[in-house]
Backbone as a chain_set.jsonl record, in Angstrom:
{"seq": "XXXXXXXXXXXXXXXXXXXXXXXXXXXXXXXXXXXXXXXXXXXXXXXXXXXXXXXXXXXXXXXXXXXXXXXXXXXXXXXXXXXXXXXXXXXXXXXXXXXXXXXXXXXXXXXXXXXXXXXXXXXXXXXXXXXXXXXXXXXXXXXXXXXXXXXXXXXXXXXXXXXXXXXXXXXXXXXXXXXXXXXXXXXXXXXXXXXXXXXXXX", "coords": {"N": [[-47.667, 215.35, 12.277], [-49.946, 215.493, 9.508], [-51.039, 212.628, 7.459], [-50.931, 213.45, 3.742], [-54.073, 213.306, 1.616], [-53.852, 212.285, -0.761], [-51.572, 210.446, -0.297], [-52.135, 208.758, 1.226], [-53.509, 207.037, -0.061], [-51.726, 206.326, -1.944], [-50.699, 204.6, -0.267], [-52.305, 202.778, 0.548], [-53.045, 201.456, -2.561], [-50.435, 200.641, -2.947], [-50.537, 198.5, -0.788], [-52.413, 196.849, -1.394], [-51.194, 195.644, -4.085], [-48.716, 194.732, -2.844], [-49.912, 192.474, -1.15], [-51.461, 190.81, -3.072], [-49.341, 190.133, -4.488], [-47.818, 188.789, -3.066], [-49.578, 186.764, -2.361], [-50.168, 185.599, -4.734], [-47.616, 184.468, -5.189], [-47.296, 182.587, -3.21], [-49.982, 180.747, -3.883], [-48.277, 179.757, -6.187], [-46.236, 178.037, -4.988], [-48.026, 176.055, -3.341], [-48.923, 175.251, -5.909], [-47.153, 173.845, -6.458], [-46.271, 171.881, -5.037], [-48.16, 170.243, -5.046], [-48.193, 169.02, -7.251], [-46.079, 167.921, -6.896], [-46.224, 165.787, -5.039], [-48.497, 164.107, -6.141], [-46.869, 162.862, -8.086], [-44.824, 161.68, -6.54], [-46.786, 159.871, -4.625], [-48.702, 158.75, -6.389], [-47.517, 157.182, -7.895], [-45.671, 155.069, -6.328], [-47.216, 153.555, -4.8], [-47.886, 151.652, -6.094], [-46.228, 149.763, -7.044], [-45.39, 148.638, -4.196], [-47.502, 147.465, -3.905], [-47.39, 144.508, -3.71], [-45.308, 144.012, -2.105], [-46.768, 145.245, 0.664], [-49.096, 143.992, 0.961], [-51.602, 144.121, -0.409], [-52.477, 147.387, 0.307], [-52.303, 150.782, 1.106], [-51.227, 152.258, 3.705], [-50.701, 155.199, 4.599], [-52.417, 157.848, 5.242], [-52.661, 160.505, 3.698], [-51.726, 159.693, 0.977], [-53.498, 158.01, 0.457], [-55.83, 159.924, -0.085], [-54.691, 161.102, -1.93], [-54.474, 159.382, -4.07], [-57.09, 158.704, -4.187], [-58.412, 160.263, -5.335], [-57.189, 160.984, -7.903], [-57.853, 158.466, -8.676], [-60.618, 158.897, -8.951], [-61.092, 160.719, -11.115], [-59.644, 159.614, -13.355], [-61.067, 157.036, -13.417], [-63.918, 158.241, -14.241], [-62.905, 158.995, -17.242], [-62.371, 156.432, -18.362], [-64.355, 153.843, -19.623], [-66.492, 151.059, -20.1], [-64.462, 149.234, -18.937], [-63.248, 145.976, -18.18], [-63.02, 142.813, -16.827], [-63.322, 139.387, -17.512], [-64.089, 136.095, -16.938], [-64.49, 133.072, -17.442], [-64.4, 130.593, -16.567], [-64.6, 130.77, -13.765], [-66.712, 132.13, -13.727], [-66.346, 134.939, -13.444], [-67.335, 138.347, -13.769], [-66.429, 141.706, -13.534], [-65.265, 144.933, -13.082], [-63.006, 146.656, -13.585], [-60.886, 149.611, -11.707], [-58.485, 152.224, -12.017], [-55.592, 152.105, -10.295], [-53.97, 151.357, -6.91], [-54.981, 151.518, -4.283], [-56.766, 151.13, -1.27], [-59.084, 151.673, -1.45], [-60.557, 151.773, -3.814], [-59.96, 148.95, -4.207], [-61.586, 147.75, -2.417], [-64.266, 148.061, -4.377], [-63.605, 147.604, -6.892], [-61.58, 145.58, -9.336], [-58.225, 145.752, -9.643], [-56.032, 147.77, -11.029], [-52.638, 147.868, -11.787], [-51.078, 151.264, -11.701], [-48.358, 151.971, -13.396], [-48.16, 149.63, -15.102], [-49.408, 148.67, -18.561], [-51.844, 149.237, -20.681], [-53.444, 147.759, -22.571], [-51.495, 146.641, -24.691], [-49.062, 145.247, -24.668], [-47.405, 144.362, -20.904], [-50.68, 143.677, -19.167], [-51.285, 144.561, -15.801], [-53.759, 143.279, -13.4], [-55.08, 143.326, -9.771], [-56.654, 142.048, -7.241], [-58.941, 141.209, -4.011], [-59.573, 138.273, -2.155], [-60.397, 136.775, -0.766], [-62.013, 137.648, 2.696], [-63.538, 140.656, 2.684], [-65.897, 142.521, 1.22], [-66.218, 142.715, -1.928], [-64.501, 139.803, -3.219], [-63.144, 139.137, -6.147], [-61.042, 137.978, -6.668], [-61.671, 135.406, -5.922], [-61.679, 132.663, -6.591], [-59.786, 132.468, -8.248], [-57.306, 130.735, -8.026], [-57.791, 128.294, -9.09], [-57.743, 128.447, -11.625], [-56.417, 126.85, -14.36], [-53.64, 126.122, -17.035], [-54.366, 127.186, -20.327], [-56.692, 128.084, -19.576], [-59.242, 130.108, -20.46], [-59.519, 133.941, -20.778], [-61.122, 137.001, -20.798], [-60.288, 139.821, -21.563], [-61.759, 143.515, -21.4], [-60.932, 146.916, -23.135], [-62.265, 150.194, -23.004], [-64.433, 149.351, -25.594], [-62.72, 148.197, -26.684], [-62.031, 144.396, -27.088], [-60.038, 141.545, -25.716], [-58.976, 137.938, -25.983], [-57.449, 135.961, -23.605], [-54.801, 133.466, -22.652], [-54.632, 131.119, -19.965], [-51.072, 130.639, -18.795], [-49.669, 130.221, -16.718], [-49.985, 129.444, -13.377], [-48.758, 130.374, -10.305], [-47.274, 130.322, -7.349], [-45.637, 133.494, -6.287], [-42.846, 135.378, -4.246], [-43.884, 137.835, -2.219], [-42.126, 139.967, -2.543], [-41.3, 139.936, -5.439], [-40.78, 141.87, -7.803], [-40.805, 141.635, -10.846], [-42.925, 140.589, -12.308], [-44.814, 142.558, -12.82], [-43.284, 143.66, -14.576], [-42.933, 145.108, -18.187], [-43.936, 143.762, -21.716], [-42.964, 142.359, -24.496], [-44.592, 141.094, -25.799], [-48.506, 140.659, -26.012], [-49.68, 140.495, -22.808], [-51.176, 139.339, -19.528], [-51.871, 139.866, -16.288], [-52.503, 138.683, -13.324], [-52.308, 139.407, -9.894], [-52.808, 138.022, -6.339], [-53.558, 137.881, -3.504], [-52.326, 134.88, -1.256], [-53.597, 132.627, 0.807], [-53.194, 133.129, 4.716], [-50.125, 133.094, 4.123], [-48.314, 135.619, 3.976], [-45.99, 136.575, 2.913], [-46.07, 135.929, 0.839], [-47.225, 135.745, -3.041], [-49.948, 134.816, -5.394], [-50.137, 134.46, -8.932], [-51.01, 134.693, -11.837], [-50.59, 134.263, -14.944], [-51.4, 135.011, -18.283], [-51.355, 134.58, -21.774], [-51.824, 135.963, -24.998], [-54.742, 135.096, -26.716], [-54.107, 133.999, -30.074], [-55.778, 132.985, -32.056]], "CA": [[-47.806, 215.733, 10.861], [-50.754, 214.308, 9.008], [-50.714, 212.407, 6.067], [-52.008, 214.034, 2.828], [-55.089, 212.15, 0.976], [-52.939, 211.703, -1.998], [-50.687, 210.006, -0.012], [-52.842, 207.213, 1.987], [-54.37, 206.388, -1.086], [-50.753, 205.28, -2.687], [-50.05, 203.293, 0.352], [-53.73, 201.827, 0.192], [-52.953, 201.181, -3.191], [-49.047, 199.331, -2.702], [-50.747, 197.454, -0.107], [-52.794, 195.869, -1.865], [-50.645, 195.257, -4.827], [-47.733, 193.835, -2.34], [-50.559, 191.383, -0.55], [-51.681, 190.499, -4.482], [-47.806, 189.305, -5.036], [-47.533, 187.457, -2.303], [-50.511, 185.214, -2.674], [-49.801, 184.585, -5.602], [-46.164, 183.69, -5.116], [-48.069, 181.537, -2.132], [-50.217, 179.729, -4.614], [-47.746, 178.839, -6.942], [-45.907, 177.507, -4.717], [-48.63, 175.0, -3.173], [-49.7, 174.319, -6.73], [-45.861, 172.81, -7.542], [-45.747, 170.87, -3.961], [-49.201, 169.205, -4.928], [-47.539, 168.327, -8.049], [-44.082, 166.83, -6.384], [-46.879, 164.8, -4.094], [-48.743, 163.336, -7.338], [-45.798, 162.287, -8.656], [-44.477, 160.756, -5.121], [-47.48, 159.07, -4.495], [-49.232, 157.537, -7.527], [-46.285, 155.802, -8.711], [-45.043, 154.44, -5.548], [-47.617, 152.587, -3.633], [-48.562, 150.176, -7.209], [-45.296, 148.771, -6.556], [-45.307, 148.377, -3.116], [-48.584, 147.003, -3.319], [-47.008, 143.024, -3.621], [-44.808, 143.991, -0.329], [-47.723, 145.515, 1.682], [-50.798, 142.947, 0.993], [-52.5, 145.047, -1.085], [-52.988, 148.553, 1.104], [-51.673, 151.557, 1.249], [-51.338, 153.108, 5.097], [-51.076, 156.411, 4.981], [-54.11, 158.41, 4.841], [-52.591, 161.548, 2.676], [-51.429, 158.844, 0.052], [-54.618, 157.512, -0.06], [-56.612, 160.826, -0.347], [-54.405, 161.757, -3.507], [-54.658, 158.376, -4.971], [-58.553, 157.947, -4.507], [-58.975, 161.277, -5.859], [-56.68, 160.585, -8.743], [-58.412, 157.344, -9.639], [-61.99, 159.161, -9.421], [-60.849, 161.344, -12.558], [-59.377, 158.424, -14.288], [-62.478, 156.2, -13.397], [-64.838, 158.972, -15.16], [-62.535, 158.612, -18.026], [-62.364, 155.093, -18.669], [-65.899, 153.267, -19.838], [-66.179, 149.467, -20.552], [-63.113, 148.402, -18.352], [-63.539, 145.184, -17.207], [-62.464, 141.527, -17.064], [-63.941, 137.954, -17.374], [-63.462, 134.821, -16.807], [-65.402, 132.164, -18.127], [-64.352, 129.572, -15.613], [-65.116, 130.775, -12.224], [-68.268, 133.197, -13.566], [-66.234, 135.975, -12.912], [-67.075, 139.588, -14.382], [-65.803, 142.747, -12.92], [-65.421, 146.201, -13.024], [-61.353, 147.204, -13.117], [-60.527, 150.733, -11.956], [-57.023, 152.846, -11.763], [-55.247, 152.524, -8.862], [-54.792, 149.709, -5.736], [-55.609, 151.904, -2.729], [-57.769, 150.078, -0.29], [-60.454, 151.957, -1.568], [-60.158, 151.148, -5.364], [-59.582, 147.576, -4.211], [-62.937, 147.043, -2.055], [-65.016, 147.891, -5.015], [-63.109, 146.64, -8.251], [-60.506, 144.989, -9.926], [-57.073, 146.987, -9.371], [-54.94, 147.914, -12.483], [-51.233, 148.7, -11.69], [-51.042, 152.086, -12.656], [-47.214, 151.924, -14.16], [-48.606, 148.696, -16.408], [-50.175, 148.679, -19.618], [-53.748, 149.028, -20.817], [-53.508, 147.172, -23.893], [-50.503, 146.761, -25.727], [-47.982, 145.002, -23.52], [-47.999, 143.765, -19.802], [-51.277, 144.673, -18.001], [-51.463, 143.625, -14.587], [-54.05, 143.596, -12.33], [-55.246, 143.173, -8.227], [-57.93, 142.193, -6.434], [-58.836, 140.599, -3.166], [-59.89, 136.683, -2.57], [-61.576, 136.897, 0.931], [-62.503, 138.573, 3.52], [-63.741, 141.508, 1.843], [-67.469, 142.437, 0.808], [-65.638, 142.109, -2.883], [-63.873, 139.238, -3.118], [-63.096, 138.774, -7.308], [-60.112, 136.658, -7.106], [-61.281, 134.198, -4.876], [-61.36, 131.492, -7.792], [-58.308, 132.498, -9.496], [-56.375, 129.658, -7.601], [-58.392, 127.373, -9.97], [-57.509, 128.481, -13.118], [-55.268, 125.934, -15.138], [-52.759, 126.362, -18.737], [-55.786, 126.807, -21.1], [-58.299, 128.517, -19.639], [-59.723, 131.568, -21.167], [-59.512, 135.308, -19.922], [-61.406, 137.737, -21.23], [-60.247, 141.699, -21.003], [-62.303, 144.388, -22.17], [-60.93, 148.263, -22.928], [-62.562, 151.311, -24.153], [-64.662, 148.99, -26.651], [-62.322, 146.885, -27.622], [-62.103, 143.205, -26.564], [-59.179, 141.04, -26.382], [-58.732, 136.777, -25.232], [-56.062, 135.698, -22.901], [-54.979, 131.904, -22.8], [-53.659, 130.648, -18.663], [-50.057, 129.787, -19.154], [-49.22, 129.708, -15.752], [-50.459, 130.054, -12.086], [-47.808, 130.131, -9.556], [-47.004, 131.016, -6.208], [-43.933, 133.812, -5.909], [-42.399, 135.977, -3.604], [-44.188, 139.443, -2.217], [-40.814, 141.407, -3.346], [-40.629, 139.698, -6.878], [-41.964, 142.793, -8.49], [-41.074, 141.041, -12.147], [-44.313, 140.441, -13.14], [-44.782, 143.648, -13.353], [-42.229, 144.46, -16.339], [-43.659, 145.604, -19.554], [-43.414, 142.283, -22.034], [-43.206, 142.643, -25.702], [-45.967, 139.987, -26.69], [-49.485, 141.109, -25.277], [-49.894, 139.387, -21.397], [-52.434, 139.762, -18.327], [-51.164, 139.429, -15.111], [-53.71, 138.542, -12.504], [-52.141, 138.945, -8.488], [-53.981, 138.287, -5.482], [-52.901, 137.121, -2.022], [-51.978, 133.777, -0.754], [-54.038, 132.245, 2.393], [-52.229, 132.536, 5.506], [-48.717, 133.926, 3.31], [-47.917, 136.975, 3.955], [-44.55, 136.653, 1.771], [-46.102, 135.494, -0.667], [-48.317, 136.126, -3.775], [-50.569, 133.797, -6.563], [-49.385, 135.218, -9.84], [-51.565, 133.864, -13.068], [-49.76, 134.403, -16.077], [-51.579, 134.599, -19.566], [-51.155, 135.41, -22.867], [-53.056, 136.484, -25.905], [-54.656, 134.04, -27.823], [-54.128, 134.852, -31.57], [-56.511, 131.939, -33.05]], "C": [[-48.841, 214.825, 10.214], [-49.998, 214.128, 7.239], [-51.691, 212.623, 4.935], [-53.011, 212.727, 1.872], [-54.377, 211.29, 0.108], [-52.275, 210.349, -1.462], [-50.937, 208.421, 0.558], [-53.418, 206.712, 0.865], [-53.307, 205.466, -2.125], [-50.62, 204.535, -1.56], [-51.261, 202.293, 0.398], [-53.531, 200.943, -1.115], [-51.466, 199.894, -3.322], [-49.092, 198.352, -1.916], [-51.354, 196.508, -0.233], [-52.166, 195.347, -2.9], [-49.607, 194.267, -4.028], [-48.775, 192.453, -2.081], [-51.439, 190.319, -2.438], [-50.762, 189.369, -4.9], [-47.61, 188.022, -4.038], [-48.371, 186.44, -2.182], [-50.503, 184.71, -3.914], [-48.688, 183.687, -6.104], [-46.469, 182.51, -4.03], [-48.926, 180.49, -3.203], [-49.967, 179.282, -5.437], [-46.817, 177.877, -6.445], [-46.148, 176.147, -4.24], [-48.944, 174.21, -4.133], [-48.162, 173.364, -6.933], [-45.652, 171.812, -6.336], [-46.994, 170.09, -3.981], [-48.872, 168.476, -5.871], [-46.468, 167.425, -7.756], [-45.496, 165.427, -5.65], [-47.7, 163.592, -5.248], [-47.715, 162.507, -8.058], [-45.222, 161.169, -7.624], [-45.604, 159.621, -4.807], [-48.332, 158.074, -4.835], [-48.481, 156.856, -7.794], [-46.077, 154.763, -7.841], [-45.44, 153.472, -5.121], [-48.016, 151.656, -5.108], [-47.88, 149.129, -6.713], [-45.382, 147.992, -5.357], [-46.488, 147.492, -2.617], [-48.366, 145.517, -3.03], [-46.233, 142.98, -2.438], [-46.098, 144.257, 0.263], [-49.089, 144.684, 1.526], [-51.674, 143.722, 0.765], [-53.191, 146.335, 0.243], [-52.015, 149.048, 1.362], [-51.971, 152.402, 2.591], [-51.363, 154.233, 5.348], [-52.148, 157.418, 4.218], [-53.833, 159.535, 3.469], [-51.85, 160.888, 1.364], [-53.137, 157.964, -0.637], [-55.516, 158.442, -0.674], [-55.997, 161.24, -2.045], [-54.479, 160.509, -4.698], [-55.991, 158.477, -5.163], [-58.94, 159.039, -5.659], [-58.294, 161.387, -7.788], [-57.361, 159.735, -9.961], [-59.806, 157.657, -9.751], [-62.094, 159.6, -10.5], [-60.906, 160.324, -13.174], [-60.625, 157.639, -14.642], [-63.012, 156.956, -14.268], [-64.833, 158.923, -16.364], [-62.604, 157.369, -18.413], [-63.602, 154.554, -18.706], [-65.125, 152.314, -20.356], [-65.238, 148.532, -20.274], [-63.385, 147.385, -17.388], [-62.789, 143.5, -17.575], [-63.415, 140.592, -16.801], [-63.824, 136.771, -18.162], [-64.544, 134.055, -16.514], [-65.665, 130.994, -16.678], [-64.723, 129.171, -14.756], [-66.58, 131.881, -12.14], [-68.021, 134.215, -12.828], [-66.835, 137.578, -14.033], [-67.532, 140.985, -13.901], [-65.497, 143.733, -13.788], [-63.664, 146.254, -12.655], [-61.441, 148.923, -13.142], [-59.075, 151.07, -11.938], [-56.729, 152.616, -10.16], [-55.407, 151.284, -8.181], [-54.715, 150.191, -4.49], [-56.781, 150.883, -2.493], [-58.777, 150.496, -1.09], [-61.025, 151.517, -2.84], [-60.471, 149.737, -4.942], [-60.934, 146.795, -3.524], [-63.691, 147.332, -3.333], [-65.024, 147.13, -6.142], [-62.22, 146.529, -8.358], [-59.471, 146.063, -9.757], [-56.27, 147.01, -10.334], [-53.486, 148.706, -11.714], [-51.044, 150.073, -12.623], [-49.919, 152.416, -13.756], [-47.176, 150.677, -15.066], [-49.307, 148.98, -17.351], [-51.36, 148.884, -19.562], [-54.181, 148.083, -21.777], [-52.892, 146.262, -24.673], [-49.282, 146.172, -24.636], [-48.721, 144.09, -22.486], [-49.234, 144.466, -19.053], [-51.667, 143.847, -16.946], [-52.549, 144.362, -13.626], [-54.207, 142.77, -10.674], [-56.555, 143.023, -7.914], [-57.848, 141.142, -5.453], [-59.463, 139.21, -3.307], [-60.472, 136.342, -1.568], [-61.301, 137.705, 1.535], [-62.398, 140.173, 3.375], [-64.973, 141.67, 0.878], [-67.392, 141.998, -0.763], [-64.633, 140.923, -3.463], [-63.137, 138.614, -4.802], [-62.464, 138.061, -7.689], [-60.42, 135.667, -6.157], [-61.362, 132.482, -5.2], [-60.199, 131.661, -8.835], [-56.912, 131.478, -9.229], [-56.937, 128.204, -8.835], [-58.462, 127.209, -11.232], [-56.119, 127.659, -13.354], [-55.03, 126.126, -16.625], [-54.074, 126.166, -19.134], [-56.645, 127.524, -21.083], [-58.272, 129.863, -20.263], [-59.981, 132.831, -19.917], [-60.117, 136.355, -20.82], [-61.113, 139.224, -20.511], [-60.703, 142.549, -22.294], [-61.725, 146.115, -21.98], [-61.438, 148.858, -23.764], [-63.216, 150.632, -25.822], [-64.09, 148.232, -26.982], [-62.147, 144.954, -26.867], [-61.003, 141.858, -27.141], [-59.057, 139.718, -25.365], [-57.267, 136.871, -24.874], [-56.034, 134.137, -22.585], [-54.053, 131.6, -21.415], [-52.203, 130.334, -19.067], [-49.258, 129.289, -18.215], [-49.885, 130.166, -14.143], [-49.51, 129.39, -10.929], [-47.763, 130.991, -8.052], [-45.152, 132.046, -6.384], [-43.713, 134.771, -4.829], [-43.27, 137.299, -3.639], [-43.399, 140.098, -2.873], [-40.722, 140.988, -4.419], [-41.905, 140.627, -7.426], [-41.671, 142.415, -10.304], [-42.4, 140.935, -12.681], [-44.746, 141.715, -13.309], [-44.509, 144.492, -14.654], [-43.249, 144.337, -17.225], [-43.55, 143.941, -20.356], [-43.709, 142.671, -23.439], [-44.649, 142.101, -26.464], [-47.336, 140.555, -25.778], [-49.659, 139.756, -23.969], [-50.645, 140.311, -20.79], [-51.491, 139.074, -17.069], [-51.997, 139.796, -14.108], [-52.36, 138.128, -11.299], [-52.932, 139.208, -7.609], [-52.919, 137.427, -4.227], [-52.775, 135.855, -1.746], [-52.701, 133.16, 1.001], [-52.99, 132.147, 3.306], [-50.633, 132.754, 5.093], [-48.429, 134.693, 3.153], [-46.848, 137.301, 3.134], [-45.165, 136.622, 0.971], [-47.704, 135.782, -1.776], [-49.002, 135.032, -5.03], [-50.224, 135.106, -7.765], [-50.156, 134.185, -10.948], [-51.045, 135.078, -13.792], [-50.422, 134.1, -17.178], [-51.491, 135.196, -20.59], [-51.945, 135.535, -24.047], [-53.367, 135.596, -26.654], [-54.751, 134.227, -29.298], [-54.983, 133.988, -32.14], [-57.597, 132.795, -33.385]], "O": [[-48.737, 213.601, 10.291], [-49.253, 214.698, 6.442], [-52.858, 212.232, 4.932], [-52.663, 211.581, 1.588], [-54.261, 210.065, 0.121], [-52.406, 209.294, -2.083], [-50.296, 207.379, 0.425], [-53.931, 205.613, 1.078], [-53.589, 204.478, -2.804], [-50.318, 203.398, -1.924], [-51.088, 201.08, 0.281], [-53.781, 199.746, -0.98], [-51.506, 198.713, -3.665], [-48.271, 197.434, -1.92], [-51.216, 195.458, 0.394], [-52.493, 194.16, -2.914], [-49.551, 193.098, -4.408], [-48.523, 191.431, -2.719], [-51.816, 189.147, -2.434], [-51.006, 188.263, -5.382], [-47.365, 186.826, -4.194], [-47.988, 185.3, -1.919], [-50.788, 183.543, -4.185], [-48.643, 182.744, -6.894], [-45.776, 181.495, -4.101], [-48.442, 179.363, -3.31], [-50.719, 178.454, -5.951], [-46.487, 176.938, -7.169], [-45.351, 175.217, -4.362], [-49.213, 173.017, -3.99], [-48.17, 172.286, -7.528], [-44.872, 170.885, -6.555], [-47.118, 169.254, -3.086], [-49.081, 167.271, -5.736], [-46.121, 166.395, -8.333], [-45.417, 164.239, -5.965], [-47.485, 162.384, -5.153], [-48.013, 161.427, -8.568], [-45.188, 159.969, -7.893], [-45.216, 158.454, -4.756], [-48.699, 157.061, -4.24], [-48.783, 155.677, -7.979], [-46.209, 153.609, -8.249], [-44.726, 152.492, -4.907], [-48.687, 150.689, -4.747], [-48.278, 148.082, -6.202], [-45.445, 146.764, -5.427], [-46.609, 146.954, -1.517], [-49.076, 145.079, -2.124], [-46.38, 142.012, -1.691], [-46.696, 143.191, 0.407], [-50.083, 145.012, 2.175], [-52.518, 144.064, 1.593], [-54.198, 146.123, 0.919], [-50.984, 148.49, 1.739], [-52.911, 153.197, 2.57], [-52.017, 154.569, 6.335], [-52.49, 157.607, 3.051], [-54.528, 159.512, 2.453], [-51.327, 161.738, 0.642], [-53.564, 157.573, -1.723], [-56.071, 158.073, -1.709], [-56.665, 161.564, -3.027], [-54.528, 160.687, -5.915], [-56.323, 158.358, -6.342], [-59.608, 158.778, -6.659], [-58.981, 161.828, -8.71], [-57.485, 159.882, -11.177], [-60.45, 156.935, -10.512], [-63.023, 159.174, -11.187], [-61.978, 159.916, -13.62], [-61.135, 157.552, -15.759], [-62.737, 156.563, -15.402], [-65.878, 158.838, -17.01], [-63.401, 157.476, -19.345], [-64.186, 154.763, -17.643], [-63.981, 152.29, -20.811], [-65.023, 147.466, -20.85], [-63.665, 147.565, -16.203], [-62.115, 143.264, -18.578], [-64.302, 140.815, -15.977], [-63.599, 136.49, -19.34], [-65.364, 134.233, -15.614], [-66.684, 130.707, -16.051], [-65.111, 128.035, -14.483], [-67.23, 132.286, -11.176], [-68.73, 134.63, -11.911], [-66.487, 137.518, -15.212], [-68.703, 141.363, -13.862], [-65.436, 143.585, -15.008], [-63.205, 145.911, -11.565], [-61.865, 149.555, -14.11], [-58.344, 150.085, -11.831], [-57.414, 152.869, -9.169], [-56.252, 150.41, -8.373], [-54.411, 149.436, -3.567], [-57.435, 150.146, -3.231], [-59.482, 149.582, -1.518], [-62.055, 150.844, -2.804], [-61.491, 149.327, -5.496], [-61.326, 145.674, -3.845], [-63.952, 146.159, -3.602], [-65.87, 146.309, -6.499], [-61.497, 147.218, -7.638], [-59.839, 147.237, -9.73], [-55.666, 145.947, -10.472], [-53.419, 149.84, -11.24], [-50.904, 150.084, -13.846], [-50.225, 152.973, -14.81], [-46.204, 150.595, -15.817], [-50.148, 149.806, -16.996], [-52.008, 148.758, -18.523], [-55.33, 147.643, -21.728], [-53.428, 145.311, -25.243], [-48.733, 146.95, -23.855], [-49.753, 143.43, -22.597], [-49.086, 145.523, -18.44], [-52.217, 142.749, -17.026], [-52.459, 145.503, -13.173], [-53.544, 141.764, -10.42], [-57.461, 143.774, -8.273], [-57.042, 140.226, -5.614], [-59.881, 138.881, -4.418], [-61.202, 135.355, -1.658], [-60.467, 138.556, 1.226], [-61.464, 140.85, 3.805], [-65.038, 141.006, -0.156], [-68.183, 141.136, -1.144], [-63.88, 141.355, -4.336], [-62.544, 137.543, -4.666], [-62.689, 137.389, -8.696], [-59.51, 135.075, -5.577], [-61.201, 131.495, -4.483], [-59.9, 131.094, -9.886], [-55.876, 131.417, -9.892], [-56.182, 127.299, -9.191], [-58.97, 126.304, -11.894], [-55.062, 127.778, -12.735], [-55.969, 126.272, -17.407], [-54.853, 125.35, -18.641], [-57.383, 127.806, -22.028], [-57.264, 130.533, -20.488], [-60.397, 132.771, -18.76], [-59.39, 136.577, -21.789], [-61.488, 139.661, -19.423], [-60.386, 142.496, -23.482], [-61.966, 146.67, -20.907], [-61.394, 148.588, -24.964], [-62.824, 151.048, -26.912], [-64.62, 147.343, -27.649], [-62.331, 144.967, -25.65], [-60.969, 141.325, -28.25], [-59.02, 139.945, -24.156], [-56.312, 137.447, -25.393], [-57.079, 133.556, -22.293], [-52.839, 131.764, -21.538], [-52.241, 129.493, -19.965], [-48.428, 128.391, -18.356], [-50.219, 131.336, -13.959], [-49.485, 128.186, -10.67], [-48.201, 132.123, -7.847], [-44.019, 131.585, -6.523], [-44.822, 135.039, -4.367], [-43.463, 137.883, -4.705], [-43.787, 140.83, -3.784], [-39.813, 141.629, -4.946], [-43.122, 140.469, -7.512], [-42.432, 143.014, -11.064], [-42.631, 141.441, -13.779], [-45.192, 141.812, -14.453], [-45.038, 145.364, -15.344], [-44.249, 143.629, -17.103], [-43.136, 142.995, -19.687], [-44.733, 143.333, -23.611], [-45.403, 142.56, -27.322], [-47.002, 140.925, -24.652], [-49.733, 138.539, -24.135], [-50.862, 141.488, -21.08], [-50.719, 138.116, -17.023], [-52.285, 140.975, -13.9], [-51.615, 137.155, -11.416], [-53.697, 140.173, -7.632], [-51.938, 136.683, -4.243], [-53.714, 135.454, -2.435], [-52.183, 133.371, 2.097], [-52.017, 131.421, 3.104], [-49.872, 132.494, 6.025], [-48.092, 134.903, 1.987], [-46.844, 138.425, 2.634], [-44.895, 137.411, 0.065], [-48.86, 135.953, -1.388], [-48.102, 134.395, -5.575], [-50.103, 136.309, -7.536], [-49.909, 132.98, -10.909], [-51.019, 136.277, -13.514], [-50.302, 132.907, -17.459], [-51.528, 136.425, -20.534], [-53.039, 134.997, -23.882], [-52.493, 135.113, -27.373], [-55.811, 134.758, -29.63], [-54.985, 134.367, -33.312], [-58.47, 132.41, -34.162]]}, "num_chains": 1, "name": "protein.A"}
């Protein structure tokens, strides 16, 4: 029995409408599991970055972070830090993937920008960037300069200490405006340098 024109032309037609539905029930679904992965993966590795010695290991953590912090980067003009002392001044981006971390300064992304605690990362040797590798030398006193988005605000040393990889405290938010400069420890894998300063109001 053949089938009349009419007839191939509705199933031509429902076949493409069904294959219509289903890709698009297909790409809403990828778009909400790229979302669960953004969420999973930016947040996680900041923290983790004082356990793991600054680097994040897996590659599809890194790809959504770098790509993350390229947006952000584009956004952000005039972000940088310096320090009088050691004739430092740097370039801070989002993010402390490896990749972030060889070029510039690393901002915890679940810290402040401004207004509060903002903490950042960077390496101290071996590493074509090395930005903290005088931040063992800062003593109560010295001056910190951080610059955002135009505006420009001093920071006064109040402490430089050695603490624990897992003490993710320095981290916390802090009511009074602070900077929180970590960087690695020679030879200490536990452990992290932690400068502590706060805003100078004079």
């Amino acid at each position: 029995m053949r089938i009349k024109e009419c007839d191939k032309i509705g199933i031509l037609k429902y076949s493409t409408w069904y294959i219509n539905v289903v890709s698009f029930i297909i790409t809403i679904i990828v778009m909400l599991s790229l979302n669960r992965l953004d969420s999973d993966f930016i947040f996680s590795p900041s923290k983790a970055i004082l356990k793991a010695g600054f680097s994040v290991n897996t590659e599809s953590q890194n790809q959504v972070e770098v790509f993350h912090s390229s947006v952000k980067n584009r956004e952000e003009k005039n972000w940088c830090l310096e320090i009088p002392k050691i004739n430092l001044k740097a370039t801070i981006a989002e993010g402390t993937t490896k990749e972030t971390m060889d070029k510039y300064i690393a901002h915890f992304e679940e810290t402040q920008k401004w207004i509060g605690n903002i903490c950042l990362a960077a390496h101290n040797r071996g590493y074509e960037n090395n930005y903290f590798a005088e931040v063992k030398t800062l003593n109560e006193g010295d001056k910190i300069i951080y610059y955002y988005q135009n505006n420009c605000r001093e920071y006064i040393v109040e402490k430089n200490e050695i603490i624990q990889a897992t003490d993710l405290t320095c981290l916390e938010n802090t009511e009074e405006n602070r900077l929180t400069l970590i960087t690695c420890v020679e030879n200490e894998p536990n452990y992290r340098r932690c400068v502590k300063a706060i805003e100078d109001k004079k």
